[in-house]
GUBA-727514 format. One record per residue (C-alpha): x, z, y; residue number from 1; residue in three letters. Coordinates in Angstrom, 2 decimals, decimal comma. Layout:
<nodes>
NODE:X:Z:Y:NUM:Ala
...
</nodes>
This chain:
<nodes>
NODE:15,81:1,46:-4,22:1:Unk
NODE:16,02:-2,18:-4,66:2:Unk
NODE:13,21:-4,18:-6,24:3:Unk
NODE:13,57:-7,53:-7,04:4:Unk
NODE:10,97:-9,95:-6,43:5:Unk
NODE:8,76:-9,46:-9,14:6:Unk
NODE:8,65:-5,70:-8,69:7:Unk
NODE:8,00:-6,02:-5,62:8:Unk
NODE:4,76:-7,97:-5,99:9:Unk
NODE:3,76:-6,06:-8,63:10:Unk
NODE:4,23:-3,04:-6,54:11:Unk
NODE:2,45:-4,53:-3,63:12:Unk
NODE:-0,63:-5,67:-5,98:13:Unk
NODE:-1,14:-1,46:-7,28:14:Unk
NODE:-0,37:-0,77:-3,39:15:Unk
NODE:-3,82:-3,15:-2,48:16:Unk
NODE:-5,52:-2,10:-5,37:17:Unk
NODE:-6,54:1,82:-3,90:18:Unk
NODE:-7,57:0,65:-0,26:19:Unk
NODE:-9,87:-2,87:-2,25:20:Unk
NODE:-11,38:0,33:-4,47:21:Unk
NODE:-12,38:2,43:-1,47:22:Unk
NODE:-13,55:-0,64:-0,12:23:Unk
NODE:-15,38:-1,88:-2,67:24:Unk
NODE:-17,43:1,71:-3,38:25:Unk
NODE:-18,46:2,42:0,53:26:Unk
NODE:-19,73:-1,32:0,31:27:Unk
NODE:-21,62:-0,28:-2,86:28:Unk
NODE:-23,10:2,97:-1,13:29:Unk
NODE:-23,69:1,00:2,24:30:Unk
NODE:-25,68:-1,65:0,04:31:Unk
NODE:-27,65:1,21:-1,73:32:Unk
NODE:-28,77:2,80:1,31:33:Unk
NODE:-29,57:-0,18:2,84:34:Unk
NODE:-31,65:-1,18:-0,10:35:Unk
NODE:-33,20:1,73:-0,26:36:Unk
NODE:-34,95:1,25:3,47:37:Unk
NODE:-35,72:-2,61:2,98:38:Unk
NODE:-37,74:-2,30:0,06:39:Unk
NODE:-41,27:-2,13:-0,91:40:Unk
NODE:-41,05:0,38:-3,77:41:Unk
NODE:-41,13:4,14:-3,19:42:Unk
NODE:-38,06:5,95:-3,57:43:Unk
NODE:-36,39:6,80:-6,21:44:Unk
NODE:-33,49:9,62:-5,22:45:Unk
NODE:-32,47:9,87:-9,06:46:Unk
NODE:-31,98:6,20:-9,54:47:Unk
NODE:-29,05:5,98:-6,95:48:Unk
NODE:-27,07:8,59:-9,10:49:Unk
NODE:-27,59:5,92:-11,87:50:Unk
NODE:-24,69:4,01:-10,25:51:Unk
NODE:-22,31:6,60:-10,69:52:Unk
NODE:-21,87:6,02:-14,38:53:Unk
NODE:-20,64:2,54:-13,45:54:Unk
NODE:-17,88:4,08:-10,64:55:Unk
NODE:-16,75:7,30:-12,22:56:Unk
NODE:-14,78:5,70:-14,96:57:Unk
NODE:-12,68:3,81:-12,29:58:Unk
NODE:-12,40:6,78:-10,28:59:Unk
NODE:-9,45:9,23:-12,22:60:Unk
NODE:-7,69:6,05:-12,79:61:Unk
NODE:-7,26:5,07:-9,33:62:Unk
NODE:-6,99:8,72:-8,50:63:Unk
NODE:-4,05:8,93:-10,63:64:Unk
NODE:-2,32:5,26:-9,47:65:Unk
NODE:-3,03:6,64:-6,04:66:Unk
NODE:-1,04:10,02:-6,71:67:Unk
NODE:1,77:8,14:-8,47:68:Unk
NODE:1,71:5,95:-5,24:69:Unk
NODE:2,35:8,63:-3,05:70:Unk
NODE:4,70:10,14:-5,01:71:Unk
NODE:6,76:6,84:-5,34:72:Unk
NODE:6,57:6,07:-1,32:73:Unk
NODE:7,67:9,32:-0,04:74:Unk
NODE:10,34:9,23:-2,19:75:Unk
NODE:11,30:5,64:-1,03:76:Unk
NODE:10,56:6,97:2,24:77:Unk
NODE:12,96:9,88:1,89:78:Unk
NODE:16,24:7,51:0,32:79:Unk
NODE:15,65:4,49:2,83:80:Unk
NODE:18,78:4,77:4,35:81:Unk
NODE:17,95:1,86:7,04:82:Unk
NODE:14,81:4,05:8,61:83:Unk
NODE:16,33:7,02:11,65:84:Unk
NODE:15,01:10,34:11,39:85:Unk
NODE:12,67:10,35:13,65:86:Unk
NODE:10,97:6,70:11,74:87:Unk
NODE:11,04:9,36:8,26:88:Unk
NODE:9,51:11,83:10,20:89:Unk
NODE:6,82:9,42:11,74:90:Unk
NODE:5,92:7,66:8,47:91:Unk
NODE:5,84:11,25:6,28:92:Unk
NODE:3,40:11,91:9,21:93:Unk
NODE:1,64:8,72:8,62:94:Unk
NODE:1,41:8,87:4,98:95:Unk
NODE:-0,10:12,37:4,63:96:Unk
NODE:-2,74:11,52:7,60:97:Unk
NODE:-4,12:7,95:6,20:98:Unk
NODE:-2,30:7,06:2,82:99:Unk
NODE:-4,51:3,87:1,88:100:Unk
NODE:-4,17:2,35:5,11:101:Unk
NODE:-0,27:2,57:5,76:102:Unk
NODE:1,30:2,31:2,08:103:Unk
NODE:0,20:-1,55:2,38:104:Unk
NODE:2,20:-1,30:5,85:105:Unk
NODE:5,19:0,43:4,65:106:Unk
NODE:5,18:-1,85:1,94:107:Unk
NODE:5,24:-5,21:3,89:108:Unk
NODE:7,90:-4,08:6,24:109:Unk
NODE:10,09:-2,07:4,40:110:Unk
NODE:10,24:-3,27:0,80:111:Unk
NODE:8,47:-6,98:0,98:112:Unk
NODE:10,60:-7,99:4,44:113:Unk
NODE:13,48:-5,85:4,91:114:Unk
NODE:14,86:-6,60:1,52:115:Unk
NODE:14,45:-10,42:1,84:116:Unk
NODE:15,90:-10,38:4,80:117:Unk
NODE:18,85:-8,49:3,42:118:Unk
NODE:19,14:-11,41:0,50:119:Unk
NODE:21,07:-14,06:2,97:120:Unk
NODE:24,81:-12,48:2,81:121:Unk
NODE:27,19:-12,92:5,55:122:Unk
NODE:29,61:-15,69:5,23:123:Unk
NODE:32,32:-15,97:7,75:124:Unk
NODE:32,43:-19,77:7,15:125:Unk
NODE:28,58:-19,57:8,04:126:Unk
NODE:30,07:-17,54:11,64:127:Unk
NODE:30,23:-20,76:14,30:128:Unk
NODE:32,44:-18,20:16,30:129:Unk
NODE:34,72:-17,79:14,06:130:Unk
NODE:38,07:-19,39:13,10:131:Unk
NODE:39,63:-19,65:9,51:132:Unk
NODE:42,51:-18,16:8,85:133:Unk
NODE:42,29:-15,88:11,69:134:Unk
NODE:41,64:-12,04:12,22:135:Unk
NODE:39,00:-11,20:14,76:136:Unk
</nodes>
């Protein structure tokens, strides 16, 4: 599967976008609990479920970018023909145990770097070891 630049940036932007969401909620319930002890008024255990009808419509859309996200990955991860069998065995392992935190890994080193690298072709004029006109 190659992307070309624009794809892959876009890809790499809905890669981020899970872990920043996961992220940005456990900061929300860390700052509600915290709020909840630093304050002067009594507590109010009804309130804090208030602020679930601000998450839960962002919820089944990132649980359903998130499942398309796997999907897409292990099958990337399956048809990279530059990863050994033992790598595909190690990132399937990976990707099942902690998805969030190594689909923004996978991405940077197998689909952001390893295809720019693969950009620059192989010129034998560019070889400083090598001689025209000659078979080596």
């Amino acid at each position: 599967m190659n992307l070309n630049k624009p794809g892959k940036i876009i890809l790499g932007i809905l890669t981020f976008l899970p872990l920043l969401f996961a992220v940005s909620i456990l900061g929300l319930i860390i700052f509600n609990f915290f709020s909840m002890f630093f304050t002067q008024e009594p507590a109010m255990p009804l309130m804090y479920f208030s602020y679930l009808g601000y998450i839960l419509p962002y919820i089944f859309p990132a649980i359903l970018l998130s499942l398309g996200l796997f999907v897409f990955y292990i099958v990337h991860l399956v048809q990279n023909s530059s990863l050994d069998t033992e790598k595909r065995i190690l990132w399937s392992v990976v990707m099942f145990l902690v998805f969030g935190v190594a689909t923004p890994i996978y991405w940077y080193f197998h689909i952001w770097k390893k295809d720019s690298k693969n950009d620059v072709q192989f010129t034998p004029s560019a070889d400083k070891n090598h001689e025209p006109r000659t078979n080596s």
